[in-house]
PyMOL Python script that loads the backbone (N, CA, C, O; Angstrom):
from pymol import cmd

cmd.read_pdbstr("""\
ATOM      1  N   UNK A   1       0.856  -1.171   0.000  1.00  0.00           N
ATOM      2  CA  UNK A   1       0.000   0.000   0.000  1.00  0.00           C
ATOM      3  C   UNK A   1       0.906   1.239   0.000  1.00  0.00           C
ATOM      4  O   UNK A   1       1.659   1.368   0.965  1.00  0.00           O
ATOM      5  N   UNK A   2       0.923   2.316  -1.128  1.00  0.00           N
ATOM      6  CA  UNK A   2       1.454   3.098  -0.987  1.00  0.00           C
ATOM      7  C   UNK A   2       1.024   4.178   0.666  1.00  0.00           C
ATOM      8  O   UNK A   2       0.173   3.991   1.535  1.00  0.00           O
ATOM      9  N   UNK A   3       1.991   5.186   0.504  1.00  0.00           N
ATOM     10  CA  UNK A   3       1.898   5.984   1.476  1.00  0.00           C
ATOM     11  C   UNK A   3       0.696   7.311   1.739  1.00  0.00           C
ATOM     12  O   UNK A   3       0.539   8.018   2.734  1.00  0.00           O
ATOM     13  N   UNK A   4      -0.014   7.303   0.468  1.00  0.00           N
ATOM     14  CA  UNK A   4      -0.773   7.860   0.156  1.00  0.00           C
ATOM     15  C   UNK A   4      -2.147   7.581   0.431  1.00  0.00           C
ATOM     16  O   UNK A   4      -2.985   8.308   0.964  1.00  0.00           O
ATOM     17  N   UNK A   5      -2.274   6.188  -0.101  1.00  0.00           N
ATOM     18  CA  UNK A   5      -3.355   5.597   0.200  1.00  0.00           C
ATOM     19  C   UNK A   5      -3.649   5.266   1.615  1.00  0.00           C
ATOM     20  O   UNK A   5      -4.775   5.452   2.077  1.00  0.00           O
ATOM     21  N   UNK A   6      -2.553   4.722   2.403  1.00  0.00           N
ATOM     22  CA  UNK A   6      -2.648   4.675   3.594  1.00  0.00           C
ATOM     23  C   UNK A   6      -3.225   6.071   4.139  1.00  0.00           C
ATOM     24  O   UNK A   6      -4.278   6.194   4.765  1.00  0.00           O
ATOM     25  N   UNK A   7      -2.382   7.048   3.802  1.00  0.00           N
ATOM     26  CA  UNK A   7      -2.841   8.687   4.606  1.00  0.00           C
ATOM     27  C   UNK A   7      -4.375   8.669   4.510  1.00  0.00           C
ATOM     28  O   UNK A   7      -5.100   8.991   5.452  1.00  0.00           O
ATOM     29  N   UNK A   8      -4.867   8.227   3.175  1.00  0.00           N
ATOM     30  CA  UNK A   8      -6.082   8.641   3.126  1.00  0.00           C
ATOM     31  C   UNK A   8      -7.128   7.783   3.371  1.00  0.00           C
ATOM     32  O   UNK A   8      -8.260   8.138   3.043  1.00  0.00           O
ATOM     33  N   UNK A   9      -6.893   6.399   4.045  1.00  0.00           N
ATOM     34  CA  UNK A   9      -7.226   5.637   4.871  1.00  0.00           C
ATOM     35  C   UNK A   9      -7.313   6.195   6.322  1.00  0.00           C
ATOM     36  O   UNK A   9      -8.490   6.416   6.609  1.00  0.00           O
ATOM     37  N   UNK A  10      -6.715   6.403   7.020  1.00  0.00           N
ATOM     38  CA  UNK A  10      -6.426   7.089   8.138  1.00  0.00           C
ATOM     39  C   UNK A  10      -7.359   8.405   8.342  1.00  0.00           C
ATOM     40  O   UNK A  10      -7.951   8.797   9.347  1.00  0.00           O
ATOM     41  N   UNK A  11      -7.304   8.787   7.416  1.00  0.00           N
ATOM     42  CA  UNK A  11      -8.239  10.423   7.283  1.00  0.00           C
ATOM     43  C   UNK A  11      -9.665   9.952   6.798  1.00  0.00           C
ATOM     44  O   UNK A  11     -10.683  10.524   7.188  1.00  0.00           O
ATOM     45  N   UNK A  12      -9.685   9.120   6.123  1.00  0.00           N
ATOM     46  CA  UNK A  12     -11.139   8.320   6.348  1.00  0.00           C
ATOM     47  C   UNK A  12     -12.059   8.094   7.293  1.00  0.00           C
ATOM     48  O   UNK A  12     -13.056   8.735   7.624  1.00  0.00           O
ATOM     49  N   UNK A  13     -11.480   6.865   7.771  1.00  0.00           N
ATOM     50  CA  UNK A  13     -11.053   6.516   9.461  1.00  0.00           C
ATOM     51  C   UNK A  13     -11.514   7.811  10.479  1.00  0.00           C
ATOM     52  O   UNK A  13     -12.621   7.918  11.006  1.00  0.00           O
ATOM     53  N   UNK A  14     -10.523   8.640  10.598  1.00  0.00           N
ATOM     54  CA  UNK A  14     -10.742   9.624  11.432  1.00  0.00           C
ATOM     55  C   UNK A  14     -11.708  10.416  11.661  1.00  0.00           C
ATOM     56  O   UNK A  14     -12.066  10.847  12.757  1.00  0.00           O
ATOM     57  N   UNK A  15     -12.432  10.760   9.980  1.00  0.00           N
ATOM     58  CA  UNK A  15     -13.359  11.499   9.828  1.00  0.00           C
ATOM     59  C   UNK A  15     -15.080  11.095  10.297  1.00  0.00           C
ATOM     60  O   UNK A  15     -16.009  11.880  10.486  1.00  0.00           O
ATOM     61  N   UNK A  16     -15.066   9.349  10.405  1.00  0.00           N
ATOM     62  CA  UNK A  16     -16.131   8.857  10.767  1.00  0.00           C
ATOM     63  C   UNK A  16     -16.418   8.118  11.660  1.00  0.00           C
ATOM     64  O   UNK A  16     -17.238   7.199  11.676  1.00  0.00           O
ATOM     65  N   UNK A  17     -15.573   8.593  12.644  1.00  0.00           N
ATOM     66  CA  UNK A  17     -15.129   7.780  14.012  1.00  0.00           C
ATOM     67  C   UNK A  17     -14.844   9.136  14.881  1.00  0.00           C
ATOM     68  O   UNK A  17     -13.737   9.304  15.390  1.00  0.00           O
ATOM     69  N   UNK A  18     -15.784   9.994  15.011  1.00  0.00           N
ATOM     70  CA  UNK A  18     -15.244  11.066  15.611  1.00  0.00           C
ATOM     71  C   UNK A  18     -15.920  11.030  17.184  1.00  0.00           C
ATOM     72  O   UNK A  18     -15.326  11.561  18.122  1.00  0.00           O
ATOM     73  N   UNK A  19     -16.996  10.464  17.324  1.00  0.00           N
ATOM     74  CA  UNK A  19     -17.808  10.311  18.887  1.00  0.00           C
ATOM     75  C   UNK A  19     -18.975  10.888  18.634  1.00  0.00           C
ATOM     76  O   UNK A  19     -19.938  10.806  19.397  1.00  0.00           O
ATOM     77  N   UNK A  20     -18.974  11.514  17.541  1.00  0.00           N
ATOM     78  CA  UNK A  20     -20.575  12.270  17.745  1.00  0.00           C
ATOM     79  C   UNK A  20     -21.411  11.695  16.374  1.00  0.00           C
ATOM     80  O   UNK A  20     -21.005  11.811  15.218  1.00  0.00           O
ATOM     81  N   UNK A  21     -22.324  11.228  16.681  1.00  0.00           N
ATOM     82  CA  UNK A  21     -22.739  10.190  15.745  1.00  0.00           C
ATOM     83  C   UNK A  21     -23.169  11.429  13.993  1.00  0.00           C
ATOM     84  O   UNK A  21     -23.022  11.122  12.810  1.00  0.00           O
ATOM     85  N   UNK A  22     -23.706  12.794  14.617  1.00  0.00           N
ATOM     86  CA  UNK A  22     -24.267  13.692  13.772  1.00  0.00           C
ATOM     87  C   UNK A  22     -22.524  14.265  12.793  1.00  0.00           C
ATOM     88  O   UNK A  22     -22.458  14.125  11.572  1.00  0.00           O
ATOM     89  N   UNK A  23     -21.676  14.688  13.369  1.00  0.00           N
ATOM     90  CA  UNK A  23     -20.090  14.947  12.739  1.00  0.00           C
ATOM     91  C   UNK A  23     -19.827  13.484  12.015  1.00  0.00           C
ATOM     92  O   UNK A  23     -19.563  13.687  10.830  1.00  0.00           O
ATOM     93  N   UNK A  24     -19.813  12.031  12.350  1.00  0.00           N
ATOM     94  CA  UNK A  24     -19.525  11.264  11.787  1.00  0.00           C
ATOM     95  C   UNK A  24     -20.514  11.003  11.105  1.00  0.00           C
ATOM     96  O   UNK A  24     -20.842   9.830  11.281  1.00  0.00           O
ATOM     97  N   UNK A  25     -21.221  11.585  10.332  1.00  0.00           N
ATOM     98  CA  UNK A  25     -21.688  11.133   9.154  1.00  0.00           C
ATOM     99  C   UNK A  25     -21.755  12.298   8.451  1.00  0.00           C
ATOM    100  O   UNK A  25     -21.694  12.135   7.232  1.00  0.00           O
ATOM    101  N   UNK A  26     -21.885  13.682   8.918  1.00  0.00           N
ATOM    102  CA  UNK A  26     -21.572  14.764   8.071  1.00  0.00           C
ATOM    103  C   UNK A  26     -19.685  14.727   7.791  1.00  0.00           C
ATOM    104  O   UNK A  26     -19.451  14.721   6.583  1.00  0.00           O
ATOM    105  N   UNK A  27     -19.085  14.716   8.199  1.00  0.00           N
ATOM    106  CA  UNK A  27     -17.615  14.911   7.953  1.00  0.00           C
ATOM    107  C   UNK A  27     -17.334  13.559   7.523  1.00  0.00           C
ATOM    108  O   UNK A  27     -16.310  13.575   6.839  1.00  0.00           O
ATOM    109  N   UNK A  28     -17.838  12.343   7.643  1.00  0.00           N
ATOM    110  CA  UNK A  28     -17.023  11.342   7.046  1.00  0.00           C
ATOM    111  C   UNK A  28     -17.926  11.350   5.659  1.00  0.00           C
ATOM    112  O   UNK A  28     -17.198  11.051   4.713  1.00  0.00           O
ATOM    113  N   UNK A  29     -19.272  11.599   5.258  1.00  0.00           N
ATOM    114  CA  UNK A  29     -19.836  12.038   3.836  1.00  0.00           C
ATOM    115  C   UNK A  29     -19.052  13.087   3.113  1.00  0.00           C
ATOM    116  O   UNK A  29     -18.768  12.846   1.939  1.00  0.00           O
ATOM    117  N   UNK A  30     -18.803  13.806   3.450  1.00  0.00           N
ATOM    118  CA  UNK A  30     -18.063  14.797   2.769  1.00  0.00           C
ATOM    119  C   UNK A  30     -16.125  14.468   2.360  1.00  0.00           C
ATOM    120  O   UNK A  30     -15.503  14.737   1.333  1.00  0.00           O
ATOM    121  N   UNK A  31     -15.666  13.822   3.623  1.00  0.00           N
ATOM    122  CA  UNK A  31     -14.168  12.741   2.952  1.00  0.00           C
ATOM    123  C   UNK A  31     -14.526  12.376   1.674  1.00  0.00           C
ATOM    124  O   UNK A  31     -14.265  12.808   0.550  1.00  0.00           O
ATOM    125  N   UNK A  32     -15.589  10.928   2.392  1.00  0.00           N
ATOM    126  CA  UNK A  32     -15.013   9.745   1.495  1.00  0.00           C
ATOM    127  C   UNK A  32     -15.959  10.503  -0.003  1.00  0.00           C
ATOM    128  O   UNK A  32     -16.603   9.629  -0.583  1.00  0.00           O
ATOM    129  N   UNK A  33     -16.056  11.465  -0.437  1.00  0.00           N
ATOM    130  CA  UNK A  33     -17.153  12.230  -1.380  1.00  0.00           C
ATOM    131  C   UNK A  33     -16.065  13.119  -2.173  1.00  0.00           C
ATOM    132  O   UNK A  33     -15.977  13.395  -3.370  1.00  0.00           O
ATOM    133  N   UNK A  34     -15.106  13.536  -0.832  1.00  0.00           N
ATOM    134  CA  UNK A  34     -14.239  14.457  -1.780  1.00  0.00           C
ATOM    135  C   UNK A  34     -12.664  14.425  -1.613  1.00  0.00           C
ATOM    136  O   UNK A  34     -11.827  15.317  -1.748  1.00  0.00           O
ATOM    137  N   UNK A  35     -12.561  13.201  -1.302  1.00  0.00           N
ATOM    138  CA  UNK A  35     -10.920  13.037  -1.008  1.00  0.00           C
ATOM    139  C   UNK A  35      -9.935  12.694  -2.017  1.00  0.00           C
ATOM    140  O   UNK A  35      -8.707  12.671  -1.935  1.00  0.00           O
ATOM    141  N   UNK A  36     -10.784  12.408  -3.077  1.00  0.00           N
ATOM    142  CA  UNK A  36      -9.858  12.145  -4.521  1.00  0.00           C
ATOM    143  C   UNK A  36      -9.748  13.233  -5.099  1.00  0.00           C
ATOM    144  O   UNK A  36      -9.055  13.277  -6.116  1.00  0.00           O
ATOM    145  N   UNK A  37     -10.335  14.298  -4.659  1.00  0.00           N
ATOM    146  CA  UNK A  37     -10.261  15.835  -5.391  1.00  0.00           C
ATOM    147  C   UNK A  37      -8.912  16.535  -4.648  1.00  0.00           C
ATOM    148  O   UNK A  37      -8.461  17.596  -5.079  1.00  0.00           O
ATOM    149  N   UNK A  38      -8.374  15.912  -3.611  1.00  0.00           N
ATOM    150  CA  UNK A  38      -7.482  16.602  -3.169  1.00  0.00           C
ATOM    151  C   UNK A  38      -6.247  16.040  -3.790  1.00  0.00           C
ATOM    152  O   UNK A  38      -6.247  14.936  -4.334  1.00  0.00           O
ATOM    153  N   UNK A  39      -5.000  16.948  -3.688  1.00  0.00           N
ATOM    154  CA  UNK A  39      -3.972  16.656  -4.490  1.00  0.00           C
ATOM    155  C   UNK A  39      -3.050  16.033  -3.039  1.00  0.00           C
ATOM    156  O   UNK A  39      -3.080  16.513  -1.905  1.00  0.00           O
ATOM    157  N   UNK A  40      -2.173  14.696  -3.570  1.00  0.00           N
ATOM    158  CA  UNK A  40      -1.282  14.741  -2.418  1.00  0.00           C
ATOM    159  C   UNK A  40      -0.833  15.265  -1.058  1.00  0.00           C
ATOM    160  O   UNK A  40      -0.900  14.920   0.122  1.00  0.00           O
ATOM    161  N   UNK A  41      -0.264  16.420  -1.906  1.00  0.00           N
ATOM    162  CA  UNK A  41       0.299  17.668  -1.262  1.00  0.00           C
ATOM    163  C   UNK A  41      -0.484  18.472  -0.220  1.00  0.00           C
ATOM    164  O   UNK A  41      -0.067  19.311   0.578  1.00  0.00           O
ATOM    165  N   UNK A  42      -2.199  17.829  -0.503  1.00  0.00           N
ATOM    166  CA  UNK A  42      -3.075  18.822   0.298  1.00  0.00           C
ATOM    167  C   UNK A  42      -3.449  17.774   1.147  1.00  0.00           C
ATOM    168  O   UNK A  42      -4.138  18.101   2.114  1.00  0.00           O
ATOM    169  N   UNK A  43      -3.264  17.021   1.065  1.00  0.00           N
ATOM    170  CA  UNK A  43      -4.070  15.552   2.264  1.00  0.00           C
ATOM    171  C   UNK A  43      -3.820  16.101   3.570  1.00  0.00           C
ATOM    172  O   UNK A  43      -4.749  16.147   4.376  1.00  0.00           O
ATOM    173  N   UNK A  44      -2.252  16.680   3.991  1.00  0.00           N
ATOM    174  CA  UNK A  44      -2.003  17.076   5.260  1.00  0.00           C
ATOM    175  C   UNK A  44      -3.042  18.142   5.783  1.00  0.00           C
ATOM    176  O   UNK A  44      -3.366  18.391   6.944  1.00  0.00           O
ATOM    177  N   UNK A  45      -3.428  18.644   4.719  1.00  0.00           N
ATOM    178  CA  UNK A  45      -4.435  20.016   5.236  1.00  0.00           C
ATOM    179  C   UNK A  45      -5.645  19.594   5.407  1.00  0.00           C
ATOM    180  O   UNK A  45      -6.291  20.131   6.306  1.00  0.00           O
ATOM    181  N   UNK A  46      -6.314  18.469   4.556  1.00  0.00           N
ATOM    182  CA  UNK A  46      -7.360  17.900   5.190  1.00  0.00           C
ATOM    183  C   UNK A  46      -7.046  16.787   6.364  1.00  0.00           C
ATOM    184  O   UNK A  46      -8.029  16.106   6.656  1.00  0.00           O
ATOM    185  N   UNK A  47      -6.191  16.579   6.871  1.00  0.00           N
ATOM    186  CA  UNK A  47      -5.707  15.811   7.480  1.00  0.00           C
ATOM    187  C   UNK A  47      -6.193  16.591   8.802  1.00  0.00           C
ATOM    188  O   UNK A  47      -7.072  16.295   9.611  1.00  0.00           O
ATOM    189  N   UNK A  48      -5.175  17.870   8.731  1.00  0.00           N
ATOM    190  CA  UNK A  48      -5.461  18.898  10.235  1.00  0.00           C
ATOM    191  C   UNK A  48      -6.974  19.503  10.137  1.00  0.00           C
ATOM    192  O   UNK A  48      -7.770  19.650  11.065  1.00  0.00           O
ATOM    193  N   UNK A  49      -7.095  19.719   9.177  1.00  0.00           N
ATOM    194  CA  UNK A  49      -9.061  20.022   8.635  1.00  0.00           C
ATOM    195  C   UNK A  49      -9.944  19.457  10.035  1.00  0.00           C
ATOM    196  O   UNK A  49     -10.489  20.131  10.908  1.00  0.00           O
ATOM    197  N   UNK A  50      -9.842  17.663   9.858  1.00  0.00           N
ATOM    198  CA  UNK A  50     -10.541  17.144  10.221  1.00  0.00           C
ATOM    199  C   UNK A  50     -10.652  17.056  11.581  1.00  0.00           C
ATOM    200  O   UNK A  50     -11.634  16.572  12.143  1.00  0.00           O
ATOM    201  N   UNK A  51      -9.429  17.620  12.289  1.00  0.00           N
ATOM    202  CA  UNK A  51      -8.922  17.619  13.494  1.00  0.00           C
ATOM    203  C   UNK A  51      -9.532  18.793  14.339  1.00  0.00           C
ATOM    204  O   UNK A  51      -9.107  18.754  15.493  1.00  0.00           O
ATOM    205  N   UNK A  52     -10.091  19.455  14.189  1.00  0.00           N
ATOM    206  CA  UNK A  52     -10.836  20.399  14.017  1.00  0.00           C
ATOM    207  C   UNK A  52     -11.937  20.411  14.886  1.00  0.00           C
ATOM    208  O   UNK A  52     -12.827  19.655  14.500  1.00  0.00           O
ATOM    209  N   UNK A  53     -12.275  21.235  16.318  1.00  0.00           N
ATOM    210  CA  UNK A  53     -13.356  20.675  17.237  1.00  0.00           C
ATOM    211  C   UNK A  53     -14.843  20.538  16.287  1.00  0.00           C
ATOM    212  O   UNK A  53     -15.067  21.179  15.261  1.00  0.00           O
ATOM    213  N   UNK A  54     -15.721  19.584  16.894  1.00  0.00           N
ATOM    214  CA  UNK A  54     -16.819  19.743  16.562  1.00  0.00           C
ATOM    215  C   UNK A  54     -17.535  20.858  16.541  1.00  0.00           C
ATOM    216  O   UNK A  54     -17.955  20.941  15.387  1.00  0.00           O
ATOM    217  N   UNK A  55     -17.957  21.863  17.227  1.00  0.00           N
ATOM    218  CA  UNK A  55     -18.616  22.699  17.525  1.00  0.00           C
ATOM    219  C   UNK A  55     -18.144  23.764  16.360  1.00  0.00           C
ATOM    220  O   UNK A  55     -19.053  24.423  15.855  1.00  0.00           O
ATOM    221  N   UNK A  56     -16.668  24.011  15.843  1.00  0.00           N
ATOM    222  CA  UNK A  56     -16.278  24.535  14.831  1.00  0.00           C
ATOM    223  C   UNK A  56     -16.848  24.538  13.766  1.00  0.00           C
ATOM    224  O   UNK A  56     -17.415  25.489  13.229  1.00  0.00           O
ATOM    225  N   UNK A  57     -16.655  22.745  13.141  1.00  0.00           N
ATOM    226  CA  UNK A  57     -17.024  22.454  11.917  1.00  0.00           C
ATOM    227  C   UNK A  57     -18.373  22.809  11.519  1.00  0.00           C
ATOM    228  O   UNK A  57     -18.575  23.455  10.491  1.00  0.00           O
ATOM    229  N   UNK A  58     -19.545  22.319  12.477  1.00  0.00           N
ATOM    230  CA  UNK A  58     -20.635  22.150  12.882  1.00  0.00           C
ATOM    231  C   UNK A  58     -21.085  23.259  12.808  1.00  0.00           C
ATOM    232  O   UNK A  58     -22.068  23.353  12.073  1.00  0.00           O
ATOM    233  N   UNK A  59     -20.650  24.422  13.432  1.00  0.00           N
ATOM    234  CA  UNK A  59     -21.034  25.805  12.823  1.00  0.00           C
ATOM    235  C   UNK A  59     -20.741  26.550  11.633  1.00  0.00           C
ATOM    236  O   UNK A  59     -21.517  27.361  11.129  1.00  0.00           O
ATOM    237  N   UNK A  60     -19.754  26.294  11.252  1.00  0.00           N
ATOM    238  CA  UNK A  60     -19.339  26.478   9.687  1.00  0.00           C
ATOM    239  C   UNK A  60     -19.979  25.894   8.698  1.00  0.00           C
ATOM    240  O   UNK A  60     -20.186  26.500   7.647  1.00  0.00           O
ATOM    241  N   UNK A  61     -20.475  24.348   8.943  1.00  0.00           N
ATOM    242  CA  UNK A  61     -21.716  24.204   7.753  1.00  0.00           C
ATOM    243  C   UNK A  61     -22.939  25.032   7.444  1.00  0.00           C
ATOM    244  O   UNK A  61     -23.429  25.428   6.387  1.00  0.00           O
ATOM    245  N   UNK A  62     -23.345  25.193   8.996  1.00  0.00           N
ATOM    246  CA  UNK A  62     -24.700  25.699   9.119  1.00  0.00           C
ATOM    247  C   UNK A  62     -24.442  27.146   8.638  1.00  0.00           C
ATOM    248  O   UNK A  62     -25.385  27.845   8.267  1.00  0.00           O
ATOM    249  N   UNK A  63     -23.193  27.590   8.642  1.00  0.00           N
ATOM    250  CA  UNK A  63     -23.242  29.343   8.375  1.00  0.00           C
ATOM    251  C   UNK A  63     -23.578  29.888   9.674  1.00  0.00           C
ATOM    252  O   UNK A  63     -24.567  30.620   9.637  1.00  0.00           O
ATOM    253  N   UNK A  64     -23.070  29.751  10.751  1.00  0.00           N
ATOM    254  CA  UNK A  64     -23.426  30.010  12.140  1.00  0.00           C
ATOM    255  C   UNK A  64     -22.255  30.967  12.253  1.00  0.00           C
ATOM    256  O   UNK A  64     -22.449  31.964  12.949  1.00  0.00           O
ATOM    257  N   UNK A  65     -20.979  30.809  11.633  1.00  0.00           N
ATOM    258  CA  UNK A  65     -20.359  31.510  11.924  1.00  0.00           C
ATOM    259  C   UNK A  65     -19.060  31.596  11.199  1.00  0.00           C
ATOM    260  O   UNK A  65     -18.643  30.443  11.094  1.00  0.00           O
ATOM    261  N   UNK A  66     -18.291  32.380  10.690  1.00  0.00           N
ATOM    262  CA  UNK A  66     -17.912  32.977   9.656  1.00  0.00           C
ATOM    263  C   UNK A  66     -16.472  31.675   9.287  1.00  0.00           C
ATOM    264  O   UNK A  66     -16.439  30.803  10.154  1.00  0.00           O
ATOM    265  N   UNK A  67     -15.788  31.571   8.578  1.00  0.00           N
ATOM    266  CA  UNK A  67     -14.632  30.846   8.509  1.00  0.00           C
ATOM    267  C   UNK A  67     -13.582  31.445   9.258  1.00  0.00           C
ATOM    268  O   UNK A  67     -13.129  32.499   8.811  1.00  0.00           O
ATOM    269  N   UNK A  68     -12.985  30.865  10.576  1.00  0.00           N
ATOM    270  CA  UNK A  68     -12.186  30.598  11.724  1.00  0.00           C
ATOM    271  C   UNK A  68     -11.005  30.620  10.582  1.00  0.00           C
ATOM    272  O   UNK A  68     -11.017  29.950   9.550  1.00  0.00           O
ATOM    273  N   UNK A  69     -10.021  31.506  10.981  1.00  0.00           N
ATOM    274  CA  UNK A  69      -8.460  31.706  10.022  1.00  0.00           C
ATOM    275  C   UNK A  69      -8.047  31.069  10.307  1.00  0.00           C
ATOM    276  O   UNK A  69      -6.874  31.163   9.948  1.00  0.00           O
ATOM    277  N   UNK A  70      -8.328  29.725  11.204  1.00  0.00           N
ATOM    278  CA  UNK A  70      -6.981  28.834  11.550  1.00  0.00           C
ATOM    279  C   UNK A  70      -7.362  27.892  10.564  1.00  0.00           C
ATOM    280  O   UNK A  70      -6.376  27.234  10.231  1.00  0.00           O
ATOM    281  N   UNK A  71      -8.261  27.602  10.039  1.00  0.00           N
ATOM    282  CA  UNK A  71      -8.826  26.764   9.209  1.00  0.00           C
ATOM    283  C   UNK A  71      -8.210  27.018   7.394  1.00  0.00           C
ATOM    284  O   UNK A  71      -7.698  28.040   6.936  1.00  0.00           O
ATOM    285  N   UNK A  72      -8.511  25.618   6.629  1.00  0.00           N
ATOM    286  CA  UNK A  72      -7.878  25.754   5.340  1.00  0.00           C
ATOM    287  C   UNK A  72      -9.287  26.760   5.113  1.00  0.00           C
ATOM    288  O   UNK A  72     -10.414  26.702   5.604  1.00  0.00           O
ATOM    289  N   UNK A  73      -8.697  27.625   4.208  1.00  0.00           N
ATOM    290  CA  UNK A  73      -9.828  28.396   3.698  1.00  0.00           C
ATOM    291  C   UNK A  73     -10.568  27.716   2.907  1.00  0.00           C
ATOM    292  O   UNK A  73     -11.785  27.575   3.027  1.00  0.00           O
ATOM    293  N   UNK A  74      -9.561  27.047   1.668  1.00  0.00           N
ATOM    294  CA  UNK A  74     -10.203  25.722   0.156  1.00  0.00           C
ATOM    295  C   UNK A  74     -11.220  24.745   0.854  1.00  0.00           C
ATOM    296  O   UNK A  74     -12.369  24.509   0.478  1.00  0.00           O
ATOM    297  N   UNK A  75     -10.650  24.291   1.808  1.00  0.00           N
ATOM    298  CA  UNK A  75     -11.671  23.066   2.700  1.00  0.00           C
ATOM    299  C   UNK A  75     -12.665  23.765   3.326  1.00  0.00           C
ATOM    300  O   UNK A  75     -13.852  23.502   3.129  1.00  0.00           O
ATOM    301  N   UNK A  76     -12.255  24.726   4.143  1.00  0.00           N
ATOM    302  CA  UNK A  76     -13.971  25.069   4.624  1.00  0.00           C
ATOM    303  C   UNK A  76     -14.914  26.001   3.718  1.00  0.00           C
ATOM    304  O   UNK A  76     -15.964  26.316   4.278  1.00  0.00           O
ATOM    305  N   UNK A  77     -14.723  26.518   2.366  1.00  0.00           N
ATOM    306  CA  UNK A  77     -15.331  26.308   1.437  1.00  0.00           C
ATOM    307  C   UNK A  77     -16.240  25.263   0.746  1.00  0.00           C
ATOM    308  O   UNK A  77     -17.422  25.332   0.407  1.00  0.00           O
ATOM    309  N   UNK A  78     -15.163  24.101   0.624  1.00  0.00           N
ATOM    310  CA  UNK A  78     -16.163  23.069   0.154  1.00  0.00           C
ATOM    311  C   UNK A  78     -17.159  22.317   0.818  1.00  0.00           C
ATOM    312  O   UNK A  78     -18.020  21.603   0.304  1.00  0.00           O
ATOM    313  N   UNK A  79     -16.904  22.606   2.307  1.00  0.00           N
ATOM    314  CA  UNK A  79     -17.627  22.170   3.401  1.00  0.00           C
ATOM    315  C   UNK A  79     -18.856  22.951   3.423  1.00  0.00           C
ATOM    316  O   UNK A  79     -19.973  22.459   3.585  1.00  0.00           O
ATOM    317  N   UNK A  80     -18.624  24.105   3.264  1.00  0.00           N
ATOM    318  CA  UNK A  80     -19.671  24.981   3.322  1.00  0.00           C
ATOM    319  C   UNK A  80     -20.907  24.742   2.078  1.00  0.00           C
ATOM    320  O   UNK A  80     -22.124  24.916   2.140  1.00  0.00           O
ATOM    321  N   UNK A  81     -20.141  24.331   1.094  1.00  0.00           N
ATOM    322  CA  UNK A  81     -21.128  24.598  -0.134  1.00  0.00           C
ATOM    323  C   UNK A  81     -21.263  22.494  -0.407  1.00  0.00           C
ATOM    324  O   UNK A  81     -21.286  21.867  -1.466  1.00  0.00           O
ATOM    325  N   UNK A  82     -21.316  22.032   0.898  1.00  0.00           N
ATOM    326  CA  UNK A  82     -21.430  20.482   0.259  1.00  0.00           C
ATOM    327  C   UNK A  82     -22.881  20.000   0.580  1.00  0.00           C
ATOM    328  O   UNK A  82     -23.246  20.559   1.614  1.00  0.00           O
ATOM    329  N   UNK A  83     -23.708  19.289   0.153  1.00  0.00           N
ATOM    330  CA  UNK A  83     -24.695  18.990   0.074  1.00  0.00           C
ATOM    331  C   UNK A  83     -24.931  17.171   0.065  1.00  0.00           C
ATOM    332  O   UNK A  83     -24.536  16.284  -0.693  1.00  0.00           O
ATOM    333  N   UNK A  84     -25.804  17.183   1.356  1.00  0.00           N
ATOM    334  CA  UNK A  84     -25.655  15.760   1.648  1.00  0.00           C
ATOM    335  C   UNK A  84     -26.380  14.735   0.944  1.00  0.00           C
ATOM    336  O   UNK A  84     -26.213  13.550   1.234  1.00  0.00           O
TER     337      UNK A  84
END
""", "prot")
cmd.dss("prot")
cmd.show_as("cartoon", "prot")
cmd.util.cbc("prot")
cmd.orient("prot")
């Protein structure tokens, strides 16, 4: 298994195994939906993306509250505009 595939196994994984049953199925729908769109080079950023408290993400879909600068800007874009 390359090293790649593994990463994005792992970030799979991570994204739908988070404890909160409502984040693991919104954030692991949106991975395994858009993880081939990312380039290599960007996996690390969805990597730390996902790492990301709940209450964050969770408000950033809903438009609750504006995009947090610590965040990838590209990713919480597509988060924002993803449709389940």
């Amino acid at each position: 298994m390359t090293n790649n595939k593994k990463i994005k196994k792992q970030i799979i994984y991570r994204s739908t195994h988070r404890g909160s049953k409502e984040m693991d199925l919104l954030l692991g729908t949106f991975v395994k939906k858009n993880i081939n769109k990312f380039k290599d080079s960007e996996l690390q950023d969805l990597s730390d993306f996902i790492l990301s408290e709940d209450e964050i993400l969770y408000k950033l879909y809903f438009d609750q509250q504006s995009n947090d600068h610590s965040l990838n800007a590209k990713i919480s874009k597509m988060l924002k505009n993803f449709k389940m």
